[in-house]
C-alpha positions in Angstrom: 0.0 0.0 0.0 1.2 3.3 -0.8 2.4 6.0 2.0 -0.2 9.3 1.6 1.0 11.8 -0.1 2.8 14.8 1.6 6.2 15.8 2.7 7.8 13.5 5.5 9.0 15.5 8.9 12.6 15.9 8.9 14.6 18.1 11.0 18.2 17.1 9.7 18.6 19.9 7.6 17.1 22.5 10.0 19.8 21.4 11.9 22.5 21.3 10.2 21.7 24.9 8.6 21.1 26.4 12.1 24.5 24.8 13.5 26.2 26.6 10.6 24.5 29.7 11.6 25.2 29.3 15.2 28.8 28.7 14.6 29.3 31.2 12.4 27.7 33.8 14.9 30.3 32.3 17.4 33.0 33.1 15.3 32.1 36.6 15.0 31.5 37.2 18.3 34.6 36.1 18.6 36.8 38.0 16.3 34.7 40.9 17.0 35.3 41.1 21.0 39.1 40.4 20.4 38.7 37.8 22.4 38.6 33.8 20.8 37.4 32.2 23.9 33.9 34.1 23.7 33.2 31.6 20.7 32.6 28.8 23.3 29.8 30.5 25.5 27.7 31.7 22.3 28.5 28.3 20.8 26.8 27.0 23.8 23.9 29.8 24.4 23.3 29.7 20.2 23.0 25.3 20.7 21.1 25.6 24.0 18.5 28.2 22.6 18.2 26.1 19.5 17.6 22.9 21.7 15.2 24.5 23.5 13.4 26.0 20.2 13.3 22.5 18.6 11.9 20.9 21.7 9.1 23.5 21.6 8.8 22.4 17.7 8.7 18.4 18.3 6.6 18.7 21.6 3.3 20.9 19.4 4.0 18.6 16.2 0.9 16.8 15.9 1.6 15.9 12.4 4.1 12.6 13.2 3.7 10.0 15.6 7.7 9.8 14.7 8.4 11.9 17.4 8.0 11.0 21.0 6.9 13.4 24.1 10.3 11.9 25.6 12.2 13.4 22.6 10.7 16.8 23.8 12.1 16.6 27.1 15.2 15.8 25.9 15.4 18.8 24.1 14.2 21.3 27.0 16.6 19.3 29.3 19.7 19.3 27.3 19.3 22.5 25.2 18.4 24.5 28.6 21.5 23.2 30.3 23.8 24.3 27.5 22.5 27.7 27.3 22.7 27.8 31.2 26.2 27.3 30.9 27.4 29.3 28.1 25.5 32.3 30.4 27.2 31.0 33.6 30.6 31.2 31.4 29.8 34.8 30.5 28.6 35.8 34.1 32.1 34.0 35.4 33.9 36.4 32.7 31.9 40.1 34.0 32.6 38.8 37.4 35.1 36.7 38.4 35.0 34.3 41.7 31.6 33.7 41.1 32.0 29.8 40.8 30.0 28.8 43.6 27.0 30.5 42.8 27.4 28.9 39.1 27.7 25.5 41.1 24.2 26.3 43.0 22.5 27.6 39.6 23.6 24.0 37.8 22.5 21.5 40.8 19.5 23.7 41.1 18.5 23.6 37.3 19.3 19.9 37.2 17.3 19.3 40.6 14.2 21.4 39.1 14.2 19.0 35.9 14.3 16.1 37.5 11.4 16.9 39.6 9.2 18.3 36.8 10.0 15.4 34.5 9.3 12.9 37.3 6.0 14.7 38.5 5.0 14.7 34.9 5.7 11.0 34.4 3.5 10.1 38.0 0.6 12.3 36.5 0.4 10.3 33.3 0.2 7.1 34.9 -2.8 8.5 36.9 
């Protein structure tokens, strides 16, 4: 039987054409500030925002059963904790000996996520 008609969900090339973007971004950010080790915290912010863009695009995709809610989360999770830490790295830059309070931001993200994620998995059993 044939598959209906109608283009098939893919987000490979979104991605690939917003990494090139975001890397590119880095770069001038960059070369502009002088400074080459600013390419690592907007690497990180640019993936982390975009992680957290494409898990709002896969979690109100009703059109594919391809995608999974757990590929959502995934997404929040991971692309949230990148751009948490490319702003920690450019907080830890504007002011220095700040480490610790980085440290409590992290454990309190991760702590936070795994609470919502777990409280979300007990509701859908109910």
């Amino acid at each position: 039987m044939a598959e209906a008609a109608g283009p098939k969900t893919s987000l490979q090339g979104l991605t690939a054409g917003a990494a090139f973007i975001i890397v590119a971004l880095a770069i001038m950010i960059g070369w502009g500030t002088g400074d080459w080790w600013m390419m690592f915290p907007a690497l990180l912010l640019g993936f982390g925002a975009f992680g957290i863009l494409m898990g709002a695009a896969i979690a109100t995709t009703g059109r594919t059963n391809r995608y999974a809610r757990a590929d959502s989360s995934y997404a929040y999770v991971w692309g949230g904790l990148l751009a948490l830490l490319g702003i920690a790295w450019l907080i830890n830059g504007v002011v220095p000996n700040i480490a610790p309070l980085i440290i409590i931001l992290l454990l309190l993200f991760i702590g936070i996520v795994i609470l919502v994620l777990s409280y979300s998995k007990m509701s859908a059993k109910r």
